[in-house]
C-alpha positions as a Markdown table, in Angstrom:
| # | Residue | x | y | z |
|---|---|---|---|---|
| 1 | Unk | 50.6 | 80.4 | 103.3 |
| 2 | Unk | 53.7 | 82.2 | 101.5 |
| 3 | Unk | 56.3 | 80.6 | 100.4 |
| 4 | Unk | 59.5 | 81.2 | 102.1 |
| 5 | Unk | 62.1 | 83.3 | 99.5 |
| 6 | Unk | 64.9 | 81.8 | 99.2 |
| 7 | Unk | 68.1 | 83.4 | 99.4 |
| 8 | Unk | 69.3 | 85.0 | 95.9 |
| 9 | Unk | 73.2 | 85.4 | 95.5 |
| 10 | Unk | 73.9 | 88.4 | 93.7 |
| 11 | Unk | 76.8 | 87.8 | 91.2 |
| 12 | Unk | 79.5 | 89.7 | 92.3 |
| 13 | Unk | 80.4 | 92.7 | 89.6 |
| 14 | Unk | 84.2 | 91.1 | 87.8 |
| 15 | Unk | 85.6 | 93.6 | 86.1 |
| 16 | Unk | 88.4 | 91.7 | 84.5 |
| 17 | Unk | 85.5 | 89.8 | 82.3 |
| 18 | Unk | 83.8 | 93.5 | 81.8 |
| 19 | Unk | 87.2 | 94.8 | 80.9 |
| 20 | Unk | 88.2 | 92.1 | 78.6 |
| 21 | Unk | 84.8 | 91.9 | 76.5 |
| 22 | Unk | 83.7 | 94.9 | 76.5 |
| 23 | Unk | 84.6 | 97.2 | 73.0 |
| 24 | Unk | 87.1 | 99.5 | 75.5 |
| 25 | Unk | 90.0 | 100.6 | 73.5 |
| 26 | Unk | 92.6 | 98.4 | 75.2 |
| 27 | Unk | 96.1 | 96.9 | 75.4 |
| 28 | Unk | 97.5 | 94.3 | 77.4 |
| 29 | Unk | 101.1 | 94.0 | 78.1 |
| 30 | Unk | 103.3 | 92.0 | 79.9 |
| 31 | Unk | 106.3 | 93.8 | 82.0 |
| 32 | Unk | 109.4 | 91.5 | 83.2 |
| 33 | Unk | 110.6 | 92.2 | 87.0 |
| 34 | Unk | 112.2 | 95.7 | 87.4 |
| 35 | Unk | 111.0 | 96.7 | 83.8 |
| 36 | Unk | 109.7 | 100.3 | 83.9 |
| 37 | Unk | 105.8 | 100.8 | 83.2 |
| 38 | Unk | 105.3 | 104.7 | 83.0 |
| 39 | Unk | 108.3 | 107.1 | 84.4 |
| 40 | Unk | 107.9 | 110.4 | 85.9 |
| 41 | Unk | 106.9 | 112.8 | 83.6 |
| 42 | Unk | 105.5 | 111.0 | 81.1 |
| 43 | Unk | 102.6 | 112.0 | 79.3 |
| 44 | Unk | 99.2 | 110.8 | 81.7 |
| 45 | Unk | 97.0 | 109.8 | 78.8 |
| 46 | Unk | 95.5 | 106.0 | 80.3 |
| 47 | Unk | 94.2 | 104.4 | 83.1 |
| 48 | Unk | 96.1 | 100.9 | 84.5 |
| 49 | Unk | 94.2 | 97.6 | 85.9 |
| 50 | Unk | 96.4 | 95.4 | 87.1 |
| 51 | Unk | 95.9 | 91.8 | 86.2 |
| 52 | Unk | 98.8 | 89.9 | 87.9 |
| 53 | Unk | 101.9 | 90.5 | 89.5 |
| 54 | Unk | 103.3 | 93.2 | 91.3 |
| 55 | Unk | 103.7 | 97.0 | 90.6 |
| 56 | Unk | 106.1 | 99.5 | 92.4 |
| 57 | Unk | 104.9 | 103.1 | 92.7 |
| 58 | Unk | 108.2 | 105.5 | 93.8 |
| 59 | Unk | 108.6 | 109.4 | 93.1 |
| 60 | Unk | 111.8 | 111.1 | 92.9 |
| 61 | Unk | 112.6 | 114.9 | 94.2 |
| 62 | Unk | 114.9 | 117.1 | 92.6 |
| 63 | Unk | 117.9 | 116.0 | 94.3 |
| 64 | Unk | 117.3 | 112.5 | 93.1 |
| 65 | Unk | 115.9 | 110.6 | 96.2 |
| 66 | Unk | 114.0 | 108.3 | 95.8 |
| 67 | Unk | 110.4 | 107.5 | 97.4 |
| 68 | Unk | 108.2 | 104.2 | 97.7 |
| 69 | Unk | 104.9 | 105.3 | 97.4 |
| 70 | Unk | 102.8 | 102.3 | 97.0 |
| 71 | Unk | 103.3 | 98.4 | 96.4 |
| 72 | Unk | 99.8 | 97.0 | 93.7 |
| 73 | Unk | 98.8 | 94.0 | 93.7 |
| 74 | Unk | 96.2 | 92.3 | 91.4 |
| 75 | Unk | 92.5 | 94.3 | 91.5 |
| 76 | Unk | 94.3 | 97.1 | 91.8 |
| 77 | Unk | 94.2 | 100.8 | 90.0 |
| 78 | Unk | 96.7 | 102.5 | 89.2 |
| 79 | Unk | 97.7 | 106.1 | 86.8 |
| 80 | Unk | 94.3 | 107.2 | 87.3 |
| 81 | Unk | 95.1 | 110.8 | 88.4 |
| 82 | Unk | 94.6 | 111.8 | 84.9 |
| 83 | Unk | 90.6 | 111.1 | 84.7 |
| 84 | Unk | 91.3 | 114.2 | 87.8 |
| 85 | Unk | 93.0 | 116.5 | 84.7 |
| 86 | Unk | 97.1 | 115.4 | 85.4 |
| 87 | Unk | 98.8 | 115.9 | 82.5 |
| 88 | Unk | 101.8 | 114.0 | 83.2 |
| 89 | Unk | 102.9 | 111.4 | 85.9 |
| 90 | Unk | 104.1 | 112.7 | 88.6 |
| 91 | Unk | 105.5 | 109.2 | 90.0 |
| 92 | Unk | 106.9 | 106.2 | 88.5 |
| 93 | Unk | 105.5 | 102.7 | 88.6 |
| 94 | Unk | 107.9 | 99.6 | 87.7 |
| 95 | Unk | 106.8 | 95.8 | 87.8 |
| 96 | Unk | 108.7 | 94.1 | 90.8 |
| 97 | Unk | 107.3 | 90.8 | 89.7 |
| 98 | Unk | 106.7 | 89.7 | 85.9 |
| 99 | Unk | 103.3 | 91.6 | 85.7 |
| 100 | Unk | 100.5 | 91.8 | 83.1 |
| 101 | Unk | 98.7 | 95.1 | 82.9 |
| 102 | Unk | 95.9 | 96.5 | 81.3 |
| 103 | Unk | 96.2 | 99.7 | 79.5 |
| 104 | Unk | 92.8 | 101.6 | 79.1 |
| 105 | Unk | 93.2 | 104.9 | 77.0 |
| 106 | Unk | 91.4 | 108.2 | 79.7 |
| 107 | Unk | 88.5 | 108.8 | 77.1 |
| 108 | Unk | 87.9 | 105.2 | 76.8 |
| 109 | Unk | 87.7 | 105.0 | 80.8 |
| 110 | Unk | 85.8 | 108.2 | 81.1 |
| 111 | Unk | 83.0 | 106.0 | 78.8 |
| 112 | Unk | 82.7 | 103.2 | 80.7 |
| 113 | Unk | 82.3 | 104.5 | 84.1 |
| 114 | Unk | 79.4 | 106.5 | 82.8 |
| 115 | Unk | 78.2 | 103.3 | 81.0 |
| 116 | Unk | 78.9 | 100.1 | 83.1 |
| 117 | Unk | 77.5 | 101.1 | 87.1 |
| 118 | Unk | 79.5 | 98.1 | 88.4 |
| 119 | Unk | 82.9 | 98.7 | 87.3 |
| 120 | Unk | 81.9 | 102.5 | 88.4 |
| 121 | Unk | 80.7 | 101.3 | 92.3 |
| 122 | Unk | 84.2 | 99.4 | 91.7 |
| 123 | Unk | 86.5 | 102.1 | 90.8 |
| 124 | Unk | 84.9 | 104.3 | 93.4 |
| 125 | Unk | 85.7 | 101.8 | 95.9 |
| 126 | Unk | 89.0 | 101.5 | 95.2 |
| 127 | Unk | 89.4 | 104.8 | 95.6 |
| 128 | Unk | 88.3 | 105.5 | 98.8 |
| 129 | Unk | 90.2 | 102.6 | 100.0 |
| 130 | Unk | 93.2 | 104.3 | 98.4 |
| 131 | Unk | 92.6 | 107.3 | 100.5 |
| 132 | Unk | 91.5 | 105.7 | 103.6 |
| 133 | Unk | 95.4 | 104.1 | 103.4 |
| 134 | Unk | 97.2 | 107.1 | 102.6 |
| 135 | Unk | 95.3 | 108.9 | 105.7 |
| 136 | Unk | 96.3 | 105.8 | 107.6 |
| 137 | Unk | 99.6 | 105.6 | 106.0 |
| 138 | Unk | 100.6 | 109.0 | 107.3 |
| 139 | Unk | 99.3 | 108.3 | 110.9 |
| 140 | Unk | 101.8 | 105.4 | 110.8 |
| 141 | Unk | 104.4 | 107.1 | 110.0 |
| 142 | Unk | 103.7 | 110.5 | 112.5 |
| 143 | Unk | 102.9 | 107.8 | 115.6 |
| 144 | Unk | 104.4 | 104.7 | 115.0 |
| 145 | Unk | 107.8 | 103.5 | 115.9 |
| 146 | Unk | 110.1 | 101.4 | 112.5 |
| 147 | Unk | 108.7 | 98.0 | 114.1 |
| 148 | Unk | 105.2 | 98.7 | 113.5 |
| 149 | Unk | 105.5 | 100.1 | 110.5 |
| 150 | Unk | 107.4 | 97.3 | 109.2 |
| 151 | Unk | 105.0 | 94.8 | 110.8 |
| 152 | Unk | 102.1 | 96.6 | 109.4 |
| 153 | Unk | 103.4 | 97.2 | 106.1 |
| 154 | Unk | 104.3 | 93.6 | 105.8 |
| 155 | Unk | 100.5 | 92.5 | 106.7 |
| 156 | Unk | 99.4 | 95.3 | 104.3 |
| 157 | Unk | 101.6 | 93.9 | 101.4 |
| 158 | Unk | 100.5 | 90.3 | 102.5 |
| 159 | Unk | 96.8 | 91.6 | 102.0 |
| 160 | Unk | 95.8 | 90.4 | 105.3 |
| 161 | Unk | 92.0 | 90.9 | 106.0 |
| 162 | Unk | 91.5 | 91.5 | 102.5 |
| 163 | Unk | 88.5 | 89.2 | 101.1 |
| 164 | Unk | 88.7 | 87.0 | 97.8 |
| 165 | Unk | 92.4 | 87.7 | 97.8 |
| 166 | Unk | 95.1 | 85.0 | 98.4 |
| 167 | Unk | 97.4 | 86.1 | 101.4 |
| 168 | Unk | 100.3 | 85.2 | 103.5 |
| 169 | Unk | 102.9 | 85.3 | 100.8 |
| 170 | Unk | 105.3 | 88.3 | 99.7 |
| 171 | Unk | 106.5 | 88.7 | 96.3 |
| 172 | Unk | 109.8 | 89.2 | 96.3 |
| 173 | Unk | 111.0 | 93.1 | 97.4 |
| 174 | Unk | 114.7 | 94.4 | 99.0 |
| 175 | Unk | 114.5 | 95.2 | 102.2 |
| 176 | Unk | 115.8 | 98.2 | 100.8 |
| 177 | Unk | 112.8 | 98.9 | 99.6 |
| 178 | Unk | 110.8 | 98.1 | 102.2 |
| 179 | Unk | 113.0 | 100.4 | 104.0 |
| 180 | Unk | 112.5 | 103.5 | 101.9 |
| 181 | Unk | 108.6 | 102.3 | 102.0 |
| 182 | Unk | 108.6 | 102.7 | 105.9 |
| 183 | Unk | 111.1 | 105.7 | 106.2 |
| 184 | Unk | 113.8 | 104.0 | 107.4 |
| 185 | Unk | 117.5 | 102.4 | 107.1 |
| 186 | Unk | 118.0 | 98.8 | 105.5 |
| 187 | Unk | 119.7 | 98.1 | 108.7 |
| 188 | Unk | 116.9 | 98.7 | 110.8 |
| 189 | Unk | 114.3 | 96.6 | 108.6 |
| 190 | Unk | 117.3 | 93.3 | 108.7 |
| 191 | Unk | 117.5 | 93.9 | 111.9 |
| 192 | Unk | 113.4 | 94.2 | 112.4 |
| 193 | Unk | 113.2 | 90.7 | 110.0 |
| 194 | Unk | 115.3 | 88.5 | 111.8 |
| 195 | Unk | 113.4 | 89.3 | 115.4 |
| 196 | Unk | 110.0 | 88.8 | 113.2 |
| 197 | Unk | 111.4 | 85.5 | 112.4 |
| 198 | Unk | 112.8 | 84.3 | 115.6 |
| 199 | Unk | 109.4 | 84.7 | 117.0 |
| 200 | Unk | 107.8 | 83.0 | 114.3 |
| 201 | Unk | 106.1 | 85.8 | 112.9 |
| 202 | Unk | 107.7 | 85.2 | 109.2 |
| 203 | Unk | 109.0 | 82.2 | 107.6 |
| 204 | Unk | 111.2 | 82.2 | 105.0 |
| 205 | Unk | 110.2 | 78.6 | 102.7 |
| 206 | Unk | 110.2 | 79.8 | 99.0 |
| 207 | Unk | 109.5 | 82.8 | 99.5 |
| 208 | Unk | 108.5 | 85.3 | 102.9 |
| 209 | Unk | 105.4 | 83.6 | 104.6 |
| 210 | Unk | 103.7 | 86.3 | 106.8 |
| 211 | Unk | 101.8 | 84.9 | 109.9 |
| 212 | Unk | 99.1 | 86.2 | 110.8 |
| 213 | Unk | 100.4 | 86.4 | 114.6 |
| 214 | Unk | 102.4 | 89.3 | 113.4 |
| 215 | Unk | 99.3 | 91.7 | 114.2 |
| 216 | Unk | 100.4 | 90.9 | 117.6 |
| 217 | Unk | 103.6 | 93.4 | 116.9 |
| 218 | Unk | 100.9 | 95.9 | 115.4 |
| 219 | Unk | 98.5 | 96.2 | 118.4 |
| 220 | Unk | 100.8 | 96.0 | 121.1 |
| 221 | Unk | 101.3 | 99.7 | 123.4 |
């Protein structure tokens, strides 16, 4: 009679071990809240892994508005246009909580992809999560009215659904930027807050609790 196999957990790849053991040329720093990371138009010569905290990713037009692109979070990728041929940044990204970030030079990244599959299946993945949010992203913001927006921006920032990760609480952001984040006034977003929190869809208790009933705001017609 065969024997029954048992069930073999694969390890899951980490590439924070990978990245801190491996002989990748490599610098770790440590950026204070609202300290400046790269700027637009700096020279794009390295690839960022976040390892804690918070990053802010914002361009700037030529009449000096300012745009939130993106808010990071730990796992996350960011600078990497460069491994596409970007010679300088073309946003800027600033810490909006005391953040530690990995700096990996783009020859150094280039290696290690073609070396190390998992941190390649990774990277790839993150990717194509990036895109499948800035597709989504731009849906939002041709269909959806400031609520939803808001509501889903705050779930997104939150990381909601989002395996292995710790969610629920926000680090700390304006609702200014949250505003320019979701195209509209700061008015509108206080105004947007305070009915999420009267129906108990946020909690303010050392910082913004985000309840997972607040889907309800994102699925309604």
């Amino acid at each position: 009679m065969a024997k029954k196999l048992k069930n073999v957990k694969v390890p899951v790849f980490d590439a924070q071990t990978f990245l801190d053991s491996a002989g990748v040329s490599r610098r770790v720093k440590e950026f204070k809240r609202a300290e400046g990371i790269y700027a637009q138009g700096d020279a794009a010569s390295s690839v960022m892994y976040l390892q804690s905290g918070g990053v802010k990713l914002t361009v700037i037009n030529e009449v000096g508005k300012e745009a939130v692109v993106a808010i990071l979070g730990p796992g996350d990728f960011f600078g990497e246009a460069c491994l596409a041929g970007q010679t300088i940044r073309m946003g800027t990204a600033t810490a909006v909580t005391p953040s530690t970030v990995l700096v990996i030079e783009k020859s150094e990244m280039f290696k290690v992809l073609h070396a190390e599959h998992g941190l390649s299946d990774l990277f790839i993945k993150f990717m194509l999560a990036r895109n499948i949010r800035i597709e989504a992203d731009l849906i939002d913001q041709l269909f959806n009215s400031s609520e939803k927006r808001l509501a889903r921006t705050l779930l997104l920032l939150a990381q909601y659904g989002k395996q292995d990760q710790p969610h629920g609480v926000l680090p700390k952001m304006s609702q200014e930027t949250l505003a320019e984040m979701i195209g509209t006034t700061r008015s509108s977003v206080n105004f947007f807050m305070n009915k999420f929190r009267e129906l108990g869809f946020i909690t303010y208790n050392g910082g913004l609790q985000i309840n997972t009933s607040l889907l309800s705001v994102v699925l309604h017609e």
